[in-house]
N, C-alpha and C positions, 0 to 999 in steps of 0.2 A: 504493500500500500504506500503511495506516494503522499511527502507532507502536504500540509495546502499551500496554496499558492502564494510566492512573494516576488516582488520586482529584481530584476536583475538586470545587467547591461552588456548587450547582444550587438554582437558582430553581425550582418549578412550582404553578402557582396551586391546582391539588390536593395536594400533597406540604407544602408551604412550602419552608423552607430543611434541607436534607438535605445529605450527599456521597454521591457517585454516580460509578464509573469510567468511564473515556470515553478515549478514542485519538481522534486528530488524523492527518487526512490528510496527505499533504508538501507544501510551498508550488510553488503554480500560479506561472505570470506576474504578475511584479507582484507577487509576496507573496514575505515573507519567516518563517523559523522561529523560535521564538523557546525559547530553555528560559531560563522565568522565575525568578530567585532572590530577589526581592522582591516585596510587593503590601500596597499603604496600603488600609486600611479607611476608609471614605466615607460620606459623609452620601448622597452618591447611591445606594449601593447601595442603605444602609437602605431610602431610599425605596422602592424597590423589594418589600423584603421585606414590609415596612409596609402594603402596598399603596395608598402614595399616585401612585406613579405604575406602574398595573395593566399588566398582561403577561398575552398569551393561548396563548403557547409556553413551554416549557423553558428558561432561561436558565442558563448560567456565568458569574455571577458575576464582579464588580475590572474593574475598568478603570484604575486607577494603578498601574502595575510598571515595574519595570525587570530586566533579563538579559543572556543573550549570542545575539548570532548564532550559529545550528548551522546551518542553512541556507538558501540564497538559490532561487528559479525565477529563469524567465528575462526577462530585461529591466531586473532591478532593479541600480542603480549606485554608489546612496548607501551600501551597507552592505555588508560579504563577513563569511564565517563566522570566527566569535572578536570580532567588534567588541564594546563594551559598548553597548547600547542603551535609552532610557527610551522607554516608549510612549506615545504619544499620543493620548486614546481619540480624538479629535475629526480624524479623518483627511480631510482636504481633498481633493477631488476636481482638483484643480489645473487647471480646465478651466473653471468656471462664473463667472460675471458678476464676482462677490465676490471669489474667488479673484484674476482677474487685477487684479484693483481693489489686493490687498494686505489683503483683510479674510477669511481665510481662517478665522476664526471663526465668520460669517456664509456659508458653504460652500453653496449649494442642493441640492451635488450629492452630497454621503455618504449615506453609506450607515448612518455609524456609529449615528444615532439610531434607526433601524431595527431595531437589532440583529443586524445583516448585514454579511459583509462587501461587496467595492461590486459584486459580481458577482450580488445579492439571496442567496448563500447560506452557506454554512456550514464549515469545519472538521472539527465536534465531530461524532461520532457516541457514541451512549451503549454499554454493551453488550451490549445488545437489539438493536442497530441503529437505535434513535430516533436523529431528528437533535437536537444541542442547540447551541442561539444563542448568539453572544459577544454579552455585556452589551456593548453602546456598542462594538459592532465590535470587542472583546478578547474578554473572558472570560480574566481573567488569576487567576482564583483554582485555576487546578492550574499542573502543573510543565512544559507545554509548548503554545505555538498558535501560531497563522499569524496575520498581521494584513497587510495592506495595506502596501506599502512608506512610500507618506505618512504611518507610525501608527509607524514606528521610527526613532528618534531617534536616532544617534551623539553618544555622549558621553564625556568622558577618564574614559582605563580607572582612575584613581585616585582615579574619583570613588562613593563608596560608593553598593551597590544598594539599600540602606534610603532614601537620601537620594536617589538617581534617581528612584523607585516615587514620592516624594511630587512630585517635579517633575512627573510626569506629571501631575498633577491639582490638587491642595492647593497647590503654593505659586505654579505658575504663573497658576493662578486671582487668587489673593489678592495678590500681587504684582503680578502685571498691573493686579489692580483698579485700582491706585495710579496706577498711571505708565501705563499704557496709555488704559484705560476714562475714566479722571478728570484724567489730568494735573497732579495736585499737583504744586506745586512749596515750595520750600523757603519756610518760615515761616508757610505757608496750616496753616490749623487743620481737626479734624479728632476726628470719633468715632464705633467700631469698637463696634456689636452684635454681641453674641457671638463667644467668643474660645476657638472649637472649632480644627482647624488651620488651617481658609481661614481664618478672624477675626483667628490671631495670625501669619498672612504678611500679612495687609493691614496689620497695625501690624509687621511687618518691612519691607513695604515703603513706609511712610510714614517709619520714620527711615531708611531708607535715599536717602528723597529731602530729607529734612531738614524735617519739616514738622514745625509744633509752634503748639500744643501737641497734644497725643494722650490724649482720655479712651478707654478703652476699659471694656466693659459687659459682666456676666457675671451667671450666678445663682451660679455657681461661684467660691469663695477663692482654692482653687488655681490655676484658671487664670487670675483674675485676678491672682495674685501672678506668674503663668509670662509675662500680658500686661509688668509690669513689668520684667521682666528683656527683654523681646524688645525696648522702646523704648517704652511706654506713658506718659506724663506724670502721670495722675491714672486711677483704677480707681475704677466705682459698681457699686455691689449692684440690679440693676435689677430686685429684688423690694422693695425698701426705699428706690427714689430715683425721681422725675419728672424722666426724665431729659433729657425736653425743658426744664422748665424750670429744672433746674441750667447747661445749655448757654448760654441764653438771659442767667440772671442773672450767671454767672463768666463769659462768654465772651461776651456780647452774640451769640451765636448763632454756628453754627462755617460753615466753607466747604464741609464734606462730611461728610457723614451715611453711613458706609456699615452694607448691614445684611449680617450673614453666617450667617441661621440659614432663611431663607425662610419667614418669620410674619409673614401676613397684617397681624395685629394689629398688629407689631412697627410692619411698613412705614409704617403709614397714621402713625406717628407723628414719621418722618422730618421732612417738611419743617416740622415743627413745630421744631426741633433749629436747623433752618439759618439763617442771615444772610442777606440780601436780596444774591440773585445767586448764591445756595451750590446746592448738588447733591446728589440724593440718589444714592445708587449701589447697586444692589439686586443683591446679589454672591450672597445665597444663593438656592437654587431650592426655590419652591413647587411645592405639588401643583396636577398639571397644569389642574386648574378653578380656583383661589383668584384670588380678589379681592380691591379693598385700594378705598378712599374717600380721598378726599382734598378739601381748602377751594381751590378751581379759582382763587376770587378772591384769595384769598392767592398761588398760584403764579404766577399774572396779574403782579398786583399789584410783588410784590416779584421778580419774573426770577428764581424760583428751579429745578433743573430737577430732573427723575427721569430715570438714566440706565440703564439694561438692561445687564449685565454677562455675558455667555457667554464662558467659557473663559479669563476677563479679556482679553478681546479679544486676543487671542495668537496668534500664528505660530508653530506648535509647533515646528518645526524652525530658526525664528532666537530664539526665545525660552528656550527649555528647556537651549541650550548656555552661552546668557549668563548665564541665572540658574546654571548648575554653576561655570561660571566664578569668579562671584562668589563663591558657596559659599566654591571653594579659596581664591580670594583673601582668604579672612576676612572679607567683609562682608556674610555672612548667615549669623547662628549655629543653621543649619537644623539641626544636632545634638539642640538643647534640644528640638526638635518633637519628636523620639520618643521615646513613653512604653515600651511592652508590645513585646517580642518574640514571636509566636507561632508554634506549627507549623498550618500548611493546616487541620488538622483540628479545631482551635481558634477556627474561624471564626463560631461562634455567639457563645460568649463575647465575641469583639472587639465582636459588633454591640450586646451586652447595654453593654456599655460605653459605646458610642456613644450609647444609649438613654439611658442616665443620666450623660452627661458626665460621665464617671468617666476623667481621666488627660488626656494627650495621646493623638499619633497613634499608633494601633499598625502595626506592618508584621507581615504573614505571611509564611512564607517555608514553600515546599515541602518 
């Protein structure tokens, strides 16, 4: 028996971006219930709406939130009804190659990019009876879904749902970028394209690993002034700076070049940035055909390298506790990340924001 009906915000390549009621079945095996009381608006959604990365179903919308356990099917162990939970859109099949390797990032076996959950189907029914797809195995933009037990996170219950809903996504990304994907280490240098909220966790988690110095690159004041307060060392206007060649002449070129907006353009000017042996790290996601050029003899030449960023190479279930962790322990002032509180129904507006880097992160909330 499906819940009754509550709004949600629905993708459809004839429609666009609408809300639309829809009820959620109860969790099968291996799934758990989720009523969501957070959801970060995302650079990935946009894509979606955008139609850089095109959909030929019905989607629901969000894939960073967090909530409570309401209830469990059978099998599942990690989680019982009332825990607090972040999701994890990137739910690992815990079975395939990668998995047992420890790179659950690299996953062959989800379902979640699909827009499925790992059974190839669905939750959501509209109230027509159409079926509609979880965005990235969620669809966390209304007030209640099922997701895969590998997709819910336990996390201390005193740890705020605004601040959960961006672990799911935003900060585990961008802080993984650092310490995971790139392995910085203290004193290695380092400069952050675009300083959206994956941009300004990447420069969270670069002073968090103590690296320095830290230019960070915006078209935006404000969030270059919001990079400063998070650990930034020096902010450029990268409509009015070369910013390869400011790296090159203050820095003699930096150890890591990360990009966080996924522009083609942007990329190809990476290894231009870096010092001979540096890294480029390409944290944001392009549309799913772009290309990027690059000087071969130059990356030859000088060992420099280009490193592929998914999920910040994370294990969302040993990853997403440690970064809460940290949170309460005061050493990530994930606070300052949110800008706009909104209700569900205000879900256009956030994306209009996102359009025009206007603000920080907003969360929605049912």
């Amino acid at each position: 028996m499906s819940s009754p009906l509550s709004p949600a915000v629905v993708f459809t390549p004839a429609e666009g971006l609408h809300t639309r009621d829809v009820s959620v079945r109860p969790a099968g095996p291996g799934e758990v219930e989720i009523e969501v009381r957070a959801a970060g608006v995302c650079h990935s959604d946009l894509h979606v709406v955008s139609g850089d990365w095109p959909t030929d179903r019905p989607l629901v919308l969000g894939h960073e939130a967090a909530g409570v356990v309401t209830a469990t099917g059978a099998g599942v162990t990690s989680v019982r009804p009332g825990d607090h939970v972040v999701l994890s859109w990137f739910a690992p099949c815990r079975r395939c190659r990668r998995c047992a390797a420890g790179q659950a990032w690299l996953c062959t076996g989800t379902k979640a990019v699909a827009n499925t959950l790992p059974d190839g189907g669905t939750a959501f029914t509209g109230a027509d009876g159409e079926q509609l797809w979880p965005y990235l195995g969620l669809g966390a933009f209304t007030g209640r879904l099922v997701v895969p037990e590998a997709a819910a996170v336990k996390v201390p219950e005193e740890l705020p749902f605004g601040i959960g809903a961006l672990l799911g996504c935003s900060i585990t990304t961008g802080v993984g970028a650092v310490v995971n994907t790139a392995g910085v280490r203290a004193g290695e240098s380092a400069v952050v394209i675009g300083t959206g909220g994956v941009g300004l966790s990447v420069v969270m988690g670069l002073r968090l690993v103590g690296a320095d110095p830290v230019v960070a690159v915006d078209l935006s004041a404000e969030r270059l002034a919001a990079a400063r307060s998070f650990g930034a060392t020096h902010t450029l206007d990268g409509a009015h700076e070369d910013v390869a060649a400011w790296c090159v002449e203050h820095l003699g070129g930096v150890d890591y070049a990360f990009e966080a907006i996924g522009s083609p353009k942007v990329v190809e000017t990476l290894p231009g940035m870096l010092t001979s042996g540096g890294a480029a790290v390409l944290v944001g996601m392009a549309a799913t055909d772009a290309t990027a050029s690059f000087n071969l003899f130059d990356l030859a030449d000088q060992g420099k390298r280009i490193l592929g960023c998914n999920y910040g190479s994370s294990v969302g279930e040993i990853d997403i506790p440690k970064l809460a962790r940290l949170y309460l322990a005061g050493r990530l002032p994930l606070d300052e990340l949110v800008g706009k509180t909104r209700p569900m129904s205000e879900a256009a507006d956030a994306f209009d924001d996102l359009r025009t880097n206007t603000g920080m992160r907003t969360i929605l909330e049912p």
